[in-house]
C-alpha positions as CSV (number, residue, x, y, z in Angstrom):
1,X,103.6,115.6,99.5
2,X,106.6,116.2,102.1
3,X,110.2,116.1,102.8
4,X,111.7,116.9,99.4
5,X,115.3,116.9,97.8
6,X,116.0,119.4,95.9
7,X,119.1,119.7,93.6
8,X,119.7,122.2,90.8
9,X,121.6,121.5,87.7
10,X,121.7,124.2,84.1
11,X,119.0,126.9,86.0
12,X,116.6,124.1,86.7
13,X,115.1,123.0,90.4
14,X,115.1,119.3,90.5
15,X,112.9,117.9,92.9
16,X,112.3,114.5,94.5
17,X,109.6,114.5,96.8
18,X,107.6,111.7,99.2
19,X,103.6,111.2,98.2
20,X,101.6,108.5,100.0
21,X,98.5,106.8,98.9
22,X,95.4,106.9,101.4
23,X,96.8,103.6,102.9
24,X,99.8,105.6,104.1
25,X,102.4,103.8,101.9
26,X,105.1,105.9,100.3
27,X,106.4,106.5,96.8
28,X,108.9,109.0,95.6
29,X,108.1,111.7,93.2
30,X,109.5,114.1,90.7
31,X,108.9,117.5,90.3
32,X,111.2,120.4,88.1
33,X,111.1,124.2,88.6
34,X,112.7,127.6,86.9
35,X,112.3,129.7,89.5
36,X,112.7,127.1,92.8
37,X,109.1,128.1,93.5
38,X,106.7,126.7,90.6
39,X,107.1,123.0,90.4
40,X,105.4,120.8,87.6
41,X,105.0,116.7,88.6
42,X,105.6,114.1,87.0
43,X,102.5,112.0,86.3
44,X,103.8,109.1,87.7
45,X,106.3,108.2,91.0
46,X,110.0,107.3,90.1
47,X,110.4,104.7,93.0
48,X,107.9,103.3,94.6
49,X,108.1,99.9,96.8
50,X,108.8,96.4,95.2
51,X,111.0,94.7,97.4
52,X,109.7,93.1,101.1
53,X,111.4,95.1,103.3
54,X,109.4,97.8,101.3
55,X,106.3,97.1,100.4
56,X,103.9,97.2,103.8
57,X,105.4,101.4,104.1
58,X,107.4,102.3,100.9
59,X,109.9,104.6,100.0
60,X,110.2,107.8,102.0
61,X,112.5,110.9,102.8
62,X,114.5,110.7,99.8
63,X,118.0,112.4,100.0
64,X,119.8,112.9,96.6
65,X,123.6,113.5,95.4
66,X,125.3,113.8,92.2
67,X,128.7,112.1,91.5
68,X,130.4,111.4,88.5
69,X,127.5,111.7,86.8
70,X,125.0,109.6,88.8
71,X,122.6,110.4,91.3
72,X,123.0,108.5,94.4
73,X,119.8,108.7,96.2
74,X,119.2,107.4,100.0
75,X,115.8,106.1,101.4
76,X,113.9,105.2,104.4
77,X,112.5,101.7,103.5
78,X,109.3,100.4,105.8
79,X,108.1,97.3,106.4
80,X,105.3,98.0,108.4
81,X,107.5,97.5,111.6
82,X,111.2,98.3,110.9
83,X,112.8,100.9,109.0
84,X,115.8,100.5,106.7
85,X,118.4,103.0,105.0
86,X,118.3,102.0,101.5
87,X,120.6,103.1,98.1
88,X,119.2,103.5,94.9
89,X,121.4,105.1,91.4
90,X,120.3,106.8,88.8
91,X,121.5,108.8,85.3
92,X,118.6,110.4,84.8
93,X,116.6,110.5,87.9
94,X,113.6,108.7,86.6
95,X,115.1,105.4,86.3
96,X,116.3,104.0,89.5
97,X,118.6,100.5,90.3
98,X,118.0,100.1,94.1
99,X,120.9,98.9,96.1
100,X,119.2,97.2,99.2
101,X,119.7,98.1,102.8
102,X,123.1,100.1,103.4
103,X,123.4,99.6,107.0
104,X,123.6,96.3,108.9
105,X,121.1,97.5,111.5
106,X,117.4,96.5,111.9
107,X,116.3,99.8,112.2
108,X,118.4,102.9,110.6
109,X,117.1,106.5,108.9
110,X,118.3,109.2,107.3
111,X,121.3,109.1,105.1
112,X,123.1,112.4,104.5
113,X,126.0,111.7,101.8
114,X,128.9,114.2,101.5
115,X,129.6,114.1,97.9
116,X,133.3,114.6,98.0
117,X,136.1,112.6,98.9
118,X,137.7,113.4,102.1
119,X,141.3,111.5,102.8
120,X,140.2,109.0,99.8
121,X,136.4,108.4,101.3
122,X,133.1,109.2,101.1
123,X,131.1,109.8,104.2
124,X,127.6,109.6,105.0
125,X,125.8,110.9,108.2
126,X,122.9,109.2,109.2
127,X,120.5,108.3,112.1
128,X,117.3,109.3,113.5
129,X,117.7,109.7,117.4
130,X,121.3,110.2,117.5
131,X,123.7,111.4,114.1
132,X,125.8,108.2,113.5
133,X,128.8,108.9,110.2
134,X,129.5,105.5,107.9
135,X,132.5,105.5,105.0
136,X,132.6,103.6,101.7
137,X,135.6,103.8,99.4
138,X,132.9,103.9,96.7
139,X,129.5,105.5,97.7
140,X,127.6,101.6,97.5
141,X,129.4,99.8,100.5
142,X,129.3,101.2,103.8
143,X,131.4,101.1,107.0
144,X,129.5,102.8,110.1
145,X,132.0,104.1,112.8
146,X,131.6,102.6,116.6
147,X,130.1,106.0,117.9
148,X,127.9,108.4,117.2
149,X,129.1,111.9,115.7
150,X,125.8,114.2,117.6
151,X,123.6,113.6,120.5
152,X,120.8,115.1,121.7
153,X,121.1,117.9,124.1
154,X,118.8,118.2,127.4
155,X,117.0,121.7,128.0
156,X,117.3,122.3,123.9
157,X,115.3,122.2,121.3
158,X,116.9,119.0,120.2
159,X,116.7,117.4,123.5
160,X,114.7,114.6,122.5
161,X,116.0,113.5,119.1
162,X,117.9,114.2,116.3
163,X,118.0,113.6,112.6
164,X,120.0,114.7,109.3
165,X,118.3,117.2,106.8
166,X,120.0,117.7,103.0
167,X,123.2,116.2,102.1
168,X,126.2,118.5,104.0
169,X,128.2,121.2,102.3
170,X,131.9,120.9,102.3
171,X,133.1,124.8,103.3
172,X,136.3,126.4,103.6
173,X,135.3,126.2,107.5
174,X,134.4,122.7,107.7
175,X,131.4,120.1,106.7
176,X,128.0,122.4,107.1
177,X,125.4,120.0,108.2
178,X,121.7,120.7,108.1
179,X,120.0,118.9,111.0
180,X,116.8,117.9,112.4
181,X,116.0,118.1,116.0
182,X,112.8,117.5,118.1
183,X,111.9,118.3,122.0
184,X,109.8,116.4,124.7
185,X,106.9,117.7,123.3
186,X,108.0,116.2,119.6
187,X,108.4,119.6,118.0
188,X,110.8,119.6,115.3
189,X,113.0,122.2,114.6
190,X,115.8,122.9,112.6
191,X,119.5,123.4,113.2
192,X,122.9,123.4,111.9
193,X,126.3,122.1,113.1
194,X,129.8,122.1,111.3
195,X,132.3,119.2,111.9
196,X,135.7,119.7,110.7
197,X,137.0,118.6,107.3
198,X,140.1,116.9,108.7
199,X,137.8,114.7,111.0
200,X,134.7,114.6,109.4
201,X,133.9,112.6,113.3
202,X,134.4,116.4,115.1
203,X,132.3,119.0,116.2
204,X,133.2,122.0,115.7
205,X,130.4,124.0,116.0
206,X,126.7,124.0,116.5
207,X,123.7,126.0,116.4
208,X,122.3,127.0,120.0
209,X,119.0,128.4,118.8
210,X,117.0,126.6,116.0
211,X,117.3,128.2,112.4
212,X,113.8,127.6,111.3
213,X,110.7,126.3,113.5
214,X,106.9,125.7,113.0
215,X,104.9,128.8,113.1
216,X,103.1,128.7,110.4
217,X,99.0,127.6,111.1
218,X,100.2,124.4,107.8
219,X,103.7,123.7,109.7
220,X,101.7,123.6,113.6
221,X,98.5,122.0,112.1
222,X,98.6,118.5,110.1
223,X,99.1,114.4,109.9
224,X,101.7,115.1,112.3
225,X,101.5,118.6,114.0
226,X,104.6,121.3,115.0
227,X,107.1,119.8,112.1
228,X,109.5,121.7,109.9
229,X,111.5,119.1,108.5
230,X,114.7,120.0,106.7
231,X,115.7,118.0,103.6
232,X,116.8,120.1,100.3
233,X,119.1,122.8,99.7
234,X,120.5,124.8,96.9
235,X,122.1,128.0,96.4
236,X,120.6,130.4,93.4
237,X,121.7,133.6,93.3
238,X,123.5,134.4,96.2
239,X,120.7,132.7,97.9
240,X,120.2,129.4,100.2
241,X,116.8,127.5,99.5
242,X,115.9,125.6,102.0
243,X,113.2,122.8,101.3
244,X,111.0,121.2,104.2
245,X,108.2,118.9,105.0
246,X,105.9,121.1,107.0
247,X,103.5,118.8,109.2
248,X,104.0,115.7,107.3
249,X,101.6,117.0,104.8
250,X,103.0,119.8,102.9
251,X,106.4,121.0,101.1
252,X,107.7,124.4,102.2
253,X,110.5,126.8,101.3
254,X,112.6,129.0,103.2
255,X,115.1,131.5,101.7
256,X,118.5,132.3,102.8
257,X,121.0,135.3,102.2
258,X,125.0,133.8,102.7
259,X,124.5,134.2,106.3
260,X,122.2,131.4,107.0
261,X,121.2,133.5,109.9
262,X,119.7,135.8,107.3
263,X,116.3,134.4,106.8
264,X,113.5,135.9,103.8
């Protein structure tokens, strides 16, 4: 069990999380909580692979907004050899239509949906080396701008790659996005940058130092070693929760005050 999302509706921790089988094929899980901390599973997976371009890998890193009453829920997709940002919709999240592929690429990761409208549109940043933004008038059809938003910086902790976490938080300041980011010795960390809410395309700040890295003996040790991963966050209480895979094997939690910088 790894890279959860996490949303929390009426005082109750929604959780959708990725389980593979000993064959190393995904499924997506769901879990519920009171407290954020204590989860109870669901028996059985809520999406798990049917479709070719699934069915060698499955269904992993789930990412999950709610709109209008749906829950619009992005995917990675594996084949076996190529990866594919997929769309599924749900009312209830146990009952999932899945939308196919949403980006025209052969390989594509990591779809971070802002779930208000900016100027009309949804966007949705995405990517898994550099942070690439896509609009849709509609949240099901996509449009993915000519360059990419976020790049990896050399010397950082990011230097080698970098990845969206949870869906991004539309602030009086700007768009908050959580990010991934992993060094030449494929350590990833976590980070944060804000892109303004006029341009959803521009920087306007970004985290120098990590916010949260593996130092726990479960986050360094692992099926893949040195990996917090960054992929669901509420507020409760005055209080960010932050929701990570920890070494592709486990699900972590780390707790906020307001100021992210603030760590429990």
């Amino acid at each position: 069990m790894f890279n959860p999302a996490v949303i929390l509706e009426d005082g109750v921790f929604k959780m959708l999380y990725r389980a593979e089988d000993r064959r190393g094929v995904s499924r997506i899980g769901l879990a519920v909580s009171a407290d954020g901390i204590h989860f109870s599973r669901r028996e059985q997976p809520v999406l798990y692979p049917t479709e070719p371009y699934e069915i060698w890998g499955g269904c992993e890193d789930p990412r999950v907004v709610g709109v209008g009453g749906v829950y619009y829920l992005t995917y990675t997709a594996y084949d076996g050899h190529w990866a594919k940002l997929c769309l599924a919709t749900s009312v209830d999240l146990v009952h999932w239509e899945k939308h196919g592929p949403i980006v025209p690429w052969p390989w594509s990761k990591a779809g971070a949906i802002l779930p208000q409208r900016i100027g009309g549109e949804y966007f949705m940043y995405f990517g898994d080396s550099s942070i690439w933004l896509a609009r849709s008038p509609d949240l099901l059809h996509w449009e993915v701008l000519p360059e990419p938003v976020l790049r990896p910086r050399p010397g950082r902790f990011d230097s080698r790659g970098i990845e969206p976490g949870p869906p991004p938080l539309l602030t009086e300041h700007g768009i908050l996005l959580i990010y991934n980011g992993w060094d030449g010795d494929i350590t990833y960390k976590v980070g944060a940058v804000l892109f303004s809410r006029d341009d959803p395309a521009r920087v306007i700040a970004r985290t120098e130092r990590p916010l949260l890295e593996p130092t726990q003996d479960w986050e360094l040790k692992g099926q893949v070693p040195r990996v917090v991963f960054a992929s669901g966050l509420v507020m409760e209480d005055e209080r960010w929760y932050l929701y990570y895979g920890a070494a592709d094997q486990y699900i972590g939690l780390a707790i906020f005050g307001t100021n992210i910088n603030e760590r429990e």
